[in-house]
C-alpha positions as CSV (number, residue, x, y, z in Angstrom):
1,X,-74.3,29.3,16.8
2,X,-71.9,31.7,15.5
3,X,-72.9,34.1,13.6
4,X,-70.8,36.8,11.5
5,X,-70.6,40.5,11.1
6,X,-69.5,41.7,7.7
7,X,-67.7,45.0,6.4
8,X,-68.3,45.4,2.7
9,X,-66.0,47.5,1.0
10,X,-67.1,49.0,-1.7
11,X,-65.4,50.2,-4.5
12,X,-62.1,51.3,-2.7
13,X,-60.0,52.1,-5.9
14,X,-62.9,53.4,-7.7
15,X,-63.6,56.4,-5.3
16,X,-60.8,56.8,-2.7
17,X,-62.3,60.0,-1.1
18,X,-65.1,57.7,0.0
19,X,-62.8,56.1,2.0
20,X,-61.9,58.8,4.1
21,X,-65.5,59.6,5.2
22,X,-66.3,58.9,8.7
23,X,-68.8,56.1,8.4
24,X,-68.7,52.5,9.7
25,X,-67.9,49.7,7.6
26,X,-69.2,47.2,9.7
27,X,-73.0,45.8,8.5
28,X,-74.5,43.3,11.2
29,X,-76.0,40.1,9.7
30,X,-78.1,37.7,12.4
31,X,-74.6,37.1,14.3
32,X,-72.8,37.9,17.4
33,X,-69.8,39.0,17.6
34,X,-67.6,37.6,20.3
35,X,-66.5,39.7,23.6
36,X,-63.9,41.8,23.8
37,X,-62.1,42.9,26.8
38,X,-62.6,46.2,29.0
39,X,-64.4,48.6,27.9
40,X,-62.6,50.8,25.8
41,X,-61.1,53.7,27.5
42,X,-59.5,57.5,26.3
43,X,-57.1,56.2,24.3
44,X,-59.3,53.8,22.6
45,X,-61.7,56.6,22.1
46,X,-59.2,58.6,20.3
47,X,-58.5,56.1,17.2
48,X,-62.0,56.7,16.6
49,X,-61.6,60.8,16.2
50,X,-58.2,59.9,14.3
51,X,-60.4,60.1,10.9
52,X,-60.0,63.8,10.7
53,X,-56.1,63.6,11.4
54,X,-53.4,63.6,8.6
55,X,-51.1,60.8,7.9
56,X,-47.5,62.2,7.5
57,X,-44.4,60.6,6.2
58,X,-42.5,59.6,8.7
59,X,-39.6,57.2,7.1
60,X,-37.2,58.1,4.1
61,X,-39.0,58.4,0.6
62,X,-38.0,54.8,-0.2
63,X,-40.0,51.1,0.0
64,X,-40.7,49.8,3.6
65,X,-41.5,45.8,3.5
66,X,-41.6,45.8,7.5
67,X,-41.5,47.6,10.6
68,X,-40.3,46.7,13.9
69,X,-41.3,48.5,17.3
70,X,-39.3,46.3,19.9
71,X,-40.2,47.3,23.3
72,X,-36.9,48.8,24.3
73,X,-37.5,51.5,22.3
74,X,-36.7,53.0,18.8
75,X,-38.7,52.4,15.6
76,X,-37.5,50.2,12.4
77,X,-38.2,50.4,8.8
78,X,-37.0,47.5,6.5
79,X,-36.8,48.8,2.9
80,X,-35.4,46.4,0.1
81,X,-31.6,45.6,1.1
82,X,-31.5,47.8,3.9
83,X,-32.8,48.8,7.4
84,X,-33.5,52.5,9.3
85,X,-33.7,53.4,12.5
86,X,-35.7,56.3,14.4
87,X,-35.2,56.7,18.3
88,X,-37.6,60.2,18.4
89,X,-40.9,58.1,16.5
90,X,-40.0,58.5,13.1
91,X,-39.2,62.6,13.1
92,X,-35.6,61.3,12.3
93,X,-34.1,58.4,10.3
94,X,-30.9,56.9,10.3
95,X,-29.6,53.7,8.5
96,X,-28.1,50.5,10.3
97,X,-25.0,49.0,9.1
98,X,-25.9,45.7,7.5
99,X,-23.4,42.8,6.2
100,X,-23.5,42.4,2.7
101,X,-27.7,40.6,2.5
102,X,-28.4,37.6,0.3
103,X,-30.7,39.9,-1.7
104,X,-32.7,42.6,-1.9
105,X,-36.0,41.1,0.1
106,X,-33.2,38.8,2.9
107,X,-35.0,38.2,5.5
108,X,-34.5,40.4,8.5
109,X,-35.6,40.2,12.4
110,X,-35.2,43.0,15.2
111,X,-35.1,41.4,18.7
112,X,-38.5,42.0,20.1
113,X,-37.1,43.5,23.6
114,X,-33.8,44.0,22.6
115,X,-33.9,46.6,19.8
116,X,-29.4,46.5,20.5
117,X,-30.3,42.8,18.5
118,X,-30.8,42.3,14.9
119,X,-30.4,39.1,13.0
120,X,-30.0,38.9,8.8
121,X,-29.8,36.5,5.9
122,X,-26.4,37.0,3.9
123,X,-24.6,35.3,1.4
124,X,-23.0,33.1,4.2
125,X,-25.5,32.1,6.5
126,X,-27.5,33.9,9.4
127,X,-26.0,36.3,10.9
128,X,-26.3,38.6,14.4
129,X,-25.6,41.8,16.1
130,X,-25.7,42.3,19.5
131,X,-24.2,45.8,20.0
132,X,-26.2,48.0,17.7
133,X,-24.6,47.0,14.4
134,X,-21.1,48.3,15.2
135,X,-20.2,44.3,14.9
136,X,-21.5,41.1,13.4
137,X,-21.0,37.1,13.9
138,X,-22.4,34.3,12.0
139,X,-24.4,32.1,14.1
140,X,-26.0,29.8,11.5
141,X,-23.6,29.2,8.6
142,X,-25.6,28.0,5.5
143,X,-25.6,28.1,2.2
144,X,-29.9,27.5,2.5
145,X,-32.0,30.9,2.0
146,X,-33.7,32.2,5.0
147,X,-37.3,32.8,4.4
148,X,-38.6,34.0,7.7
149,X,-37.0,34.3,10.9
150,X,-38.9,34.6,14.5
151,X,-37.8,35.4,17.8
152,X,-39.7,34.6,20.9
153,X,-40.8,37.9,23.1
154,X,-41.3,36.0,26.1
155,X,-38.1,34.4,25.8
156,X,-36.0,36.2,23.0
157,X,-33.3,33.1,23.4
158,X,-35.8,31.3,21.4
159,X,-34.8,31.4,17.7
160,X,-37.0,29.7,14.8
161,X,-35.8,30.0,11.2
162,X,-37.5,28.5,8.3
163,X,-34.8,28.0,5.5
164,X,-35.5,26.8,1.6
165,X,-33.1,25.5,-1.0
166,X,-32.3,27.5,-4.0
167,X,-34.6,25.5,-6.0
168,X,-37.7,26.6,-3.3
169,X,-38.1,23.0,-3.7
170,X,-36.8,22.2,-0.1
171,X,-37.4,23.3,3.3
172,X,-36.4,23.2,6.9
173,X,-37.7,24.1,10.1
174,X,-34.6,25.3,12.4
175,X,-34.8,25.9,16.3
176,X,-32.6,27.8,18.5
177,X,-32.9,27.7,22.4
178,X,-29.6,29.5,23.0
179,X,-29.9,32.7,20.8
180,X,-28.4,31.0,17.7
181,X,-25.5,29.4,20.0
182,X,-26.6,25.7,18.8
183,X,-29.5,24.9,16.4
184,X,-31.9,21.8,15.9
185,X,-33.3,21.3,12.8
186,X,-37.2,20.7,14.0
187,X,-38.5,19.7,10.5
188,X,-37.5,19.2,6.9
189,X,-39.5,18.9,3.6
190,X,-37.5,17.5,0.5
191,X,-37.8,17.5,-3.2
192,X,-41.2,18.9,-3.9
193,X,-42.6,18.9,-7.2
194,X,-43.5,22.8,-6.2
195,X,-42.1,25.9,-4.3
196,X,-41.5,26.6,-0.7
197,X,-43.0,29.9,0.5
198,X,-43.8,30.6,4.6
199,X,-46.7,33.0,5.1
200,X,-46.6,33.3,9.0
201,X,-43.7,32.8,11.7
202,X,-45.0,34.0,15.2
203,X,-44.1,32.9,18.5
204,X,-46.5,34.0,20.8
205,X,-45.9,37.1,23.0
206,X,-46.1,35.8,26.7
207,X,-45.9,31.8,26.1
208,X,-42.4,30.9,24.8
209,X,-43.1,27.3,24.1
210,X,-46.0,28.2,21.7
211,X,-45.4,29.2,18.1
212,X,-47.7,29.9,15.0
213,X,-46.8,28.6,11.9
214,X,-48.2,28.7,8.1
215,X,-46.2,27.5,5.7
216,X,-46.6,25.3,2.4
217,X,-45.4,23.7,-1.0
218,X,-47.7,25.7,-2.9
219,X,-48.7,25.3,-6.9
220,X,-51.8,26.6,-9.0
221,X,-53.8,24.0,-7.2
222,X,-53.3,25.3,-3.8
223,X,-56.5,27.3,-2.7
224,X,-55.7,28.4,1.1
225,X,-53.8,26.9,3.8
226,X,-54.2,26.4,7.6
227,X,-52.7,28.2,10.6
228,X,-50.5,25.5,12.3
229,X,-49.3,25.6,16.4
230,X,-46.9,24.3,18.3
231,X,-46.9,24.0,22.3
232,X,-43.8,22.8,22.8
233,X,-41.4,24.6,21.0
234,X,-41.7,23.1,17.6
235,X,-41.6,19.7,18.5
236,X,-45.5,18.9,17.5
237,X,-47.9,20.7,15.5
238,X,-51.6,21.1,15.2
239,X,-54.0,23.0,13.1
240,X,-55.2,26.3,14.8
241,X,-57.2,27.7,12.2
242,X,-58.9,25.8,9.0
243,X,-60.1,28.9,7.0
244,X,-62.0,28.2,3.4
245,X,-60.2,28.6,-0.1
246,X,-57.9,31.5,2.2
247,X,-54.1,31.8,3.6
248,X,-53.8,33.1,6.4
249,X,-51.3,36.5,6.3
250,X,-51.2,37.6,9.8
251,X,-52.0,37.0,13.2
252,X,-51.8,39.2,16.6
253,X,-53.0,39.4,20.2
254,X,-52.0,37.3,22.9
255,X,-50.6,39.6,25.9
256,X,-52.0,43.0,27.6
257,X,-55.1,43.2,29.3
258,X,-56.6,40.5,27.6
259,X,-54.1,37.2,26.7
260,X,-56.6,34.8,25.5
261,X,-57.7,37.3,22.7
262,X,-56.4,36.8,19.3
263,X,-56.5,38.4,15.8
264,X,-56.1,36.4,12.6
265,X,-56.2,38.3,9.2
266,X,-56.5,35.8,6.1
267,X,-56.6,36.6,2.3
268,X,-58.8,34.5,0.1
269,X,-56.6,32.8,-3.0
270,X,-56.8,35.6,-5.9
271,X,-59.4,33.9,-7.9
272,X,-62.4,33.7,-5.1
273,X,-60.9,37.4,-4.0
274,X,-61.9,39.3,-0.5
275,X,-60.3,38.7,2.7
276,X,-61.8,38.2,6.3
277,X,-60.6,39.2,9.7
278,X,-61.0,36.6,12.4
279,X,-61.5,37.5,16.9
280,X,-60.8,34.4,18.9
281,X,-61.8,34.8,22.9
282,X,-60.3,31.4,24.2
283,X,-57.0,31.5,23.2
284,X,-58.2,29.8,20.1
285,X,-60.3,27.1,20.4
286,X,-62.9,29.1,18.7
287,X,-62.5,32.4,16.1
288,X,-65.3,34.3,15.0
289,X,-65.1,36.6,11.7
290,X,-65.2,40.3,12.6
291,X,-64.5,41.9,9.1
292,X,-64.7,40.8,5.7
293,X,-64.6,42.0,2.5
294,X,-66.1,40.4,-0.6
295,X,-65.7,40.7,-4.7
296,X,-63.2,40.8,-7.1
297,X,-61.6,37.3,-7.6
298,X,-60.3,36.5,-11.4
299,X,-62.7,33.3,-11.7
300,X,-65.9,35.2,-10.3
301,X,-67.1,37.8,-12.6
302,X,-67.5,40.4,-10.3
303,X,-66.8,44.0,-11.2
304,X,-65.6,44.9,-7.4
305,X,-62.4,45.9,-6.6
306,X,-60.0,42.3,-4.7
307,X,-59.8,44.0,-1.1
308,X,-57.0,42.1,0.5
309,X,-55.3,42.9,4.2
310,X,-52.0,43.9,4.1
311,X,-51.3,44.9,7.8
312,X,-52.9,44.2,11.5
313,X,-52.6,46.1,14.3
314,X,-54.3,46.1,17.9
315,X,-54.0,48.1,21.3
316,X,-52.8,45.0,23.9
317,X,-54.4,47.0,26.9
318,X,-57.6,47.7,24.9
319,X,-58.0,44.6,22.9
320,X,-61.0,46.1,21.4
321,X,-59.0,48.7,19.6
322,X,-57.7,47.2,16.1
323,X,-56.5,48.6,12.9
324,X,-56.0,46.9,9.8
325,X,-54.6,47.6,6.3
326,X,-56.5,47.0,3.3
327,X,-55.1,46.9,-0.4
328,X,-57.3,47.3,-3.2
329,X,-56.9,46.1,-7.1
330,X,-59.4,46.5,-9.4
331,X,-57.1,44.6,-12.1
332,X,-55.1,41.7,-10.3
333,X,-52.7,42.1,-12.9
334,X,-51.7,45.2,-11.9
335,X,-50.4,47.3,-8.6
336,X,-52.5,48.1,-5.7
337,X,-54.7,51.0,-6.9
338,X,-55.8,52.4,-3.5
339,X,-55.2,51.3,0.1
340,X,-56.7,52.9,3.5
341,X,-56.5,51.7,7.4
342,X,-59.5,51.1,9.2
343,X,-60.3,51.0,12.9
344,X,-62.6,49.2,15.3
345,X,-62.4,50.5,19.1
346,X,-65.5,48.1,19.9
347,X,-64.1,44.9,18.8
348,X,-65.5,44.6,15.2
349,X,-68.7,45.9,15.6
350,X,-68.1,49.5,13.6
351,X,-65.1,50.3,11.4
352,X,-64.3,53.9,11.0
353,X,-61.4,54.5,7.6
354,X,-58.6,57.0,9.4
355,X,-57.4,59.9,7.6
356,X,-56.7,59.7,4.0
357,X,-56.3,56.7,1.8
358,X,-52.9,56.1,0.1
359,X,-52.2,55.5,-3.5
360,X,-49.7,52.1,-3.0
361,X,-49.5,49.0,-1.2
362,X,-49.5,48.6,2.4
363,X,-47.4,46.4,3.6
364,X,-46.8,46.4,7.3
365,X,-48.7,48.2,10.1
366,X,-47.4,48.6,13.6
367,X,-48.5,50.4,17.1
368,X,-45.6,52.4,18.3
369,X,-44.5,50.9,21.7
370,X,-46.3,54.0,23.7
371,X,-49.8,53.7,22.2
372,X,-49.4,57.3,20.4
373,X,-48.7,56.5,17.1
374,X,-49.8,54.2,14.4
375,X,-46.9,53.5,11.5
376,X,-47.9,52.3,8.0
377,X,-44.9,50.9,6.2
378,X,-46.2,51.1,2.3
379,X,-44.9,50.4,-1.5
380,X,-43.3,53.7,-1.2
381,X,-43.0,55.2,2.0
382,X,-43.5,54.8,6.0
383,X,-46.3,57.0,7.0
384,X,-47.5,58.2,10.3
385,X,-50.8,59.2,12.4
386,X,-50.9,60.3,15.6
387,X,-53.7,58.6,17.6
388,X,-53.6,61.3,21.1
């Protein structure tokens, strides 16, 4: 049977220069991890010698919530209520006109082929640009919030939106197959006795009829939830993923030299504490845990710091190259104390921390589009390492 490999991490906030040594993080239990891929090759090689390198700040000295690295080119940081553009890999910044957002976190979505396409939450429904911001049209007039919004890489016509009333208490799923020119609504939750809150919107990268989904109703009872998917646009949904007392945060993979590999990060509800990091090999009819990290948790007395993942990242012509963000508190009351990025060039089986850690949150972690660069969008800046 399956059997796991597990990467404690120990006491992250309490000694951040231990995070920077270059050791593995990976100890093997009795399992096997599953196969990854080709074997890795120079570039993959390189994220390993990247521990030595520097991180540099490579966005504005503001917030970044997200990053976007469409595969037309130029590099996107989201800060609260706005978005910056770099076309020379972040040695340059400048900002994008926006319409007037619905607030400061409105949900925002770069066109993942297109990076001429950007579509935003304002006051007065969806809107889109198709021309680099010099114009904007509203192509879903509502007066409903936008929590996430998804566009297809296979086929960026395909538009999902998941909306919630101002309450939270309400919420829709919305289809477009026409780049916003019509919409369907493709589900609809009313009046819940809790709040509306969707954790993952991810079509997949070379199937546009399949989409990931994780979304919920979610009160103090709520422990985790399951990773949803659709094969035909929407229409139907089964569960994917089923982790234990976790939500899943993020999931990856899917295209390159390997399509049937996938990456699923999950964060275990704040009171157990800890996150894992799933492999699947068959498209995911199986997953196998590759990382995890164990302690904190309000309701489990330990003295370890919560280690949660706050970004993932992987190489889609070396599947066995992946890099994940990791956020640690050692009071859950409080901010993120210490955060690092670790990378695995042999699918799971050694972690190696790269560079230095950072003092706030990370949330967001993208491969630029040539493989050269790894981006960190964090609580306070967008920082930069150069993997060749």
């Amino acid at each position: 049977m399956l059997s796991t490999r597990r990467a404690f991490l120990r006491g992250l906030g309490a000694a951040a220069v231990a995070l920077a040594l270059p050791m593995p993080l990976t100890s093997l239990t009795s399992a096997k991890a599953a196969p990854v891929g080709p074997a890795p090759g120079p570039r993959a090689e390189a994220a390993g010698l990247a521990q030595a390198a520097e991180w540099t700040v490579a966005a504005p000295e503001t917030p970044a919530r997200r990053l976007f690295a469409p595969a037309s080119g130029a590099l996107f940081a989201a800060p609260p209520s706005q978005l910056w553009r770099s076309d020379d890999g972040g040695a340059s910044w400048l900002p994008v006109t926006l319409p007037q957002l619905r607030e400061p976190d409105a949900a925002i979505e770069v066109d993942p082929t297109d990076h001429r396409i950007v579509y935003v939450d304002t006051p007065t429904g969806l809107q889109r640009t198709d021309d680099d911001a010099a114009t904007w049209t509203t192509v879903l007039p509502t007066d409903r919030r936008a929590l996430r919004i998804a566009i297809s890489p296979a086929d960026p016509s395909v538009v999902y939106v998941v909306q919630a009333s101002a309450a939270s208490n309400e919420l829709w799923l919305q289809r477009s197959r026409d780049r916003g020119a019509s919409w369907e609504t493709v589900e609809e939750q009313r009046q819940s006795p809790c709040g509306w809150s969707s954790l993952i919107l991810a079509p997949h990268p070379s199937d546009s009829s399949r989409v990931f989904r994780t979304d919920g109703c979610y009160a103090g009872r709520d422990l985790g939830d399951d990773l949803k998917e659709s094969r035909d646009y929407g229409a139907t949904w089964q569960t994917a993923f089923k982790p234990k007392t976790a939500f899943p945060y993020a999931i990856t993979g899917g295209s390159g030299a390997e399509p049937t590999r996938l990456y699923l990060a999950v964060n275990n509800d704040f009171r157990g504490g800890g996150s894992l990091l799933h492999t699947s090999s068959d498209d995911g009819a199986t997953w196998a845990p590759i990382l995890e990290n164990t302690g904190g948790g309000t309701m489990t007395g330990s003295k370890q710091p919560n280690v949660t993942i706050g970004g993932v990242a992987y190489n889609p012509m070396v599947p066995g190259t992946v890099y994940v963000g990791l956020n640690s508190k050692s009071d859950p009351y409080k901010p993120v104390d210490a955060a690092t990025v670790v990378a695995t060039t042999d699918g799971g089986a050694t972690w190696t921390p790269l560079g230095q850690p950072f003092p706030h949150q990370i949330n967001d972690l993208k491969l630029g589009i040539d493989g050269q660069n790894l981006y960190v969008a964090t609580a306070s800046n967008v920082m930069r390492l150069a993997l060749a």
